[in-house]
N, C-alpha and C positions, 0 to 999 in steps of 0.2 A: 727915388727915396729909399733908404735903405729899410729894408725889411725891420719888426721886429718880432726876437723871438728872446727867448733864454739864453744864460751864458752857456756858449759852446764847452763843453768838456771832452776831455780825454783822447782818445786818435780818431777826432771826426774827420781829419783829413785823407786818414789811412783808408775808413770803412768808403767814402767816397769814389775817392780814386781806385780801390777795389771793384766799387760796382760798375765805376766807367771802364773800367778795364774788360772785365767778364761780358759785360752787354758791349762792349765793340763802341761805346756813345761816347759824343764828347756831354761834358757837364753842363747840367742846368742851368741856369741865371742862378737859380733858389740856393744852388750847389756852392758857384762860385762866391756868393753875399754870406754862408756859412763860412766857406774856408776864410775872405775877407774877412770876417768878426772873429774868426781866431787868431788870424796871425796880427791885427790889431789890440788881442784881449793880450797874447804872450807879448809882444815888444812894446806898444807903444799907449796903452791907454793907461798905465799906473805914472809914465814919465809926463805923458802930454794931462793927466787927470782930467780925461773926458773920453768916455764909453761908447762904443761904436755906434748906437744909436743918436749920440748925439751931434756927431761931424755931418755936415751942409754934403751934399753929395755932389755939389758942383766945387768945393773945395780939393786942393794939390793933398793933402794927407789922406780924403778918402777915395779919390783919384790912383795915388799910389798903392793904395792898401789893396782895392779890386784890380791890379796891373799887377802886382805880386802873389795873389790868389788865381791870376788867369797865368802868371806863366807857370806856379808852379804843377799846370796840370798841363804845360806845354804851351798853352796859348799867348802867342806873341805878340802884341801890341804893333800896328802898322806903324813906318816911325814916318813920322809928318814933315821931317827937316828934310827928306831925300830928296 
């Protein structure tokens, strides 16, 4: 279920990736469900008019949304068609 919190602001994706950088870690769950609710708040929640909190987390849009937040910290989704 997705987390909630406040709406994300400003380069919460920079300071993240800054600390997984510096500590050598890959990201939190808690990490990646932030960056997820950003790049949600910026592209697609004023088109789709529904807030990250409120997408079913067994649905394809909040499926995609935490697959775009895991790659862009590198992590790649196993592809299941291989």
């Amino acid at each position: 279920m997705p987390m909630k919190h406040a709406p994300v602001r400003g380069a919460v994706f920079h300071a993240i990736l800054r600390d997984c950088l510096e500590a050598q870690r890959a990201p939190k769950e808690t990490e990646i469900q932030l960056i997820a609710c950003k790049i949600w708040q910026d592209s697609f929640a004023t088109i789709a008019n529904k807030d990250w909190h409120d997408l079913v987390p067994d649905s394809q849009e909040y499926q995609y949304t935490i697959d775009a937040a895991r790659m862009a910290f590198g992590i790649h989704a196993a592809n299941s068609a291989a």
